[in-house]
C-alpha positions in Angstrom: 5.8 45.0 -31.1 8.2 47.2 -28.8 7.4 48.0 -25.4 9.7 50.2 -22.6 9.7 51.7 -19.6 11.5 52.6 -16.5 10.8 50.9 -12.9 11.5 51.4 -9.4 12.8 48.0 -7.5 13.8 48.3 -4.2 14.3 45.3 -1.3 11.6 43.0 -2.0 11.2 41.1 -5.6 9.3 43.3 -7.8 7.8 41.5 -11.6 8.8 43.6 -14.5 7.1 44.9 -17.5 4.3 42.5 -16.8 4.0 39.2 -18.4 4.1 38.5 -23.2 1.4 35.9 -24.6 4.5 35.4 -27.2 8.2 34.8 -27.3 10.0 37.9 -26.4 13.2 39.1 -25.8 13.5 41.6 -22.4 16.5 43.5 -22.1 17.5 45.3 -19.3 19.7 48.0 -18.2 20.7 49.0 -14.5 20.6 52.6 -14.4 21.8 53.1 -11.1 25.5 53.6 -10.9 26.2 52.5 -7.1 23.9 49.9 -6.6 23.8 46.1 -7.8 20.5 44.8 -9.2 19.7 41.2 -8.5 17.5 39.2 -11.6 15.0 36.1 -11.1 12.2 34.5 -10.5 9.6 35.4 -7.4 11.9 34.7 -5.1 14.5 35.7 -5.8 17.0 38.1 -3.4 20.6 39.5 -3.3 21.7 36.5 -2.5 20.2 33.5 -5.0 19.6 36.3 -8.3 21.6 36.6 -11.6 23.6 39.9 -10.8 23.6 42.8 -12.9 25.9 45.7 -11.9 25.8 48.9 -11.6 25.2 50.5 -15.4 25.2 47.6 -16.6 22.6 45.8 -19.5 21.6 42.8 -19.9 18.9 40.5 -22.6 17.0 37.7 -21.9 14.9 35.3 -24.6 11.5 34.8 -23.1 8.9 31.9 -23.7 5.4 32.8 -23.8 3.9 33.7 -19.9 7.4 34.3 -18.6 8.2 36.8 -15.5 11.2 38.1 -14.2 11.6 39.5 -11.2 14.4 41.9 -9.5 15.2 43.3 -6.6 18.1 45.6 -5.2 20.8 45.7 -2.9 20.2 48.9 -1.2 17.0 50.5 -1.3 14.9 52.0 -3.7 16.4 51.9 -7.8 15.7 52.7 -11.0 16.0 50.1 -13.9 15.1 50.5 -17.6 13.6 48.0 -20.0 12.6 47.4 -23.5 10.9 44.0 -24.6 10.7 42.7 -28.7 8.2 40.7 -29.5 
């Protein structure tokens, strides 16, 4: 199954796309092109998160019950996702 979508992150660590009862793989894509995007789990912030720059993509391979979480480094953003079960 294929699932996508855009989401809004902004300064506080927002979950994305919800959470697979299967293996999965989540790829994501920065869409903004000034700001940075910061990637991890619930805590994470600008200053402990996998960064993924501006425009750029990114894939992760998800066990089953898996959340990521982002969060940006100035204000509100727009990311896009697509996840392959």
């Amino acid at each position: 199954m294929i699932t996508n979508g855009r989401q809004s992150v902004a300064g506080s660590a927002t979950k994305l796309d919800g959470r697979s009862t299967v293996y999965s793989t989540l790829h994501i894509h920065n869409d903004d092109n000034t700001k940075d995007l910061f990637l991890g789990g619930p805590s994470v912030t600008v200053n402990n998160g996998y960064r993924l720059l501006k425009s750029e993509s990114t894939s992760f391979d998800l066990p089953p019950l898996t959340d990521i979480y982002a969060v940006s480094d100035g204000g509100a953003h727009t990311l896009s996702w697509i996840r392959i079960e």
